[in-house]
C-alpha positions as CSV (number, residue, x, y, z in Angstrom):
1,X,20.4,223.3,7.2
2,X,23.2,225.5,8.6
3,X,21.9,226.8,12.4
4,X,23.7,230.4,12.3
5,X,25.5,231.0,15.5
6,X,26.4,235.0,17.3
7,X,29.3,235.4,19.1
8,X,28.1,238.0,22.3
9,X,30.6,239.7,23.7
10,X,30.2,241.9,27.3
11,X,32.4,244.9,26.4
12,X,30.7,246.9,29.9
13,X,30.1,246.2,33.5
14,X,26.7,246.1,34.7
15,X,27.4,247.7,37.6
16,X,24.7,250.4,38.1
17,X,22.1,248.4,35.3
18,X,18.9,247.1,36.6
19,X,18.5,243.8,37.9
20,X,16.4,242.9,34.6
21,X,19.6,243.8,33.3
22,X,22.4,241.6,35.6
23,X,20.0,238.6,34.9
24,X,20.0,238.5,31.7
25,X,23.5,238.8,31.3
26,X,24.1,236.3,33.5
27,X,21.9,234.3,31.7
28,X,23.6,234.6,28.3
29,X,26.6,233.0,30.3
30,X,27.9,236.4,30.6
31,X,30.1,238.0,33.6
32,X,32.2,240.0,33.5
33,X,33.8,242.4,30.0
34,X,35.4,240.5,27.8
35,X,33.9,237.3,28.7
36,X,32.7,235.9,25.3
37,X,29.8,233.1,24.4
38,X,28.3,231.6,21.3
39,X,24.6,230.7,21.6
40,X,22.4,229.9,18.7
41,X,20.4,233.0,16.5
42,X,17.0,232.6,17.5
43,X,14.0,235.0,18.6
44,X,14.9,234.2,22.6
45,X,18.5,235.0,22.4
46,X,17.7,238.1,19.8
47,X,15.6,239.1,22.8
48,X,17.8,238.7,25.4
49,X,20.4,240.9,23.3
50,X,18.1,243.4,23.0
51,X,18.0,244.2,26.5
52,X,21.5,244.3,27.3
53,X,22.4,245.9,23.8
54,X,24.4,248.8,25.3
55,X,26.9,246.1,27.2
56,X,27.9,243.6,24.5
57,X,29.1,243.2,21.3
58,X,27.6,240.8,18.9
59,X,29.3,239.0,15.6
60,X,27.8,236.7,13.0
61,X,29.6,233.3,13.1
């Protein structure tokens, strides 16, 4: 079985976003914009998108 993969992509700066916020992008291995990751699709990183939706871009891989 294919695992499917996203590409996240921080296109803002979480300057002025809550703390919830700055951890979780720093938890997706996130930064800075334009800093780009590929984690695994799953509920817990489908969550974690969710709360930063507004900052990053996301791509099937």
């Amino acid at each position: 079985m294919i695992e499917k993969k996203l590409k996240i992509t921080q296109v803002r700066s979480v300057i002025g976003g809550t703390k919830k916020q700055k951890d979780t992008i720093k938890a997706l291995g996130l930064g800075r914009p334009n800093y780009q990751v590929e984690k695994q699709d799953n509920a817990c990183t489908r969550g974690q998108i969710r709360v930063v939706q507004h900052l990053v871009k996301v791509e099937e891989v």
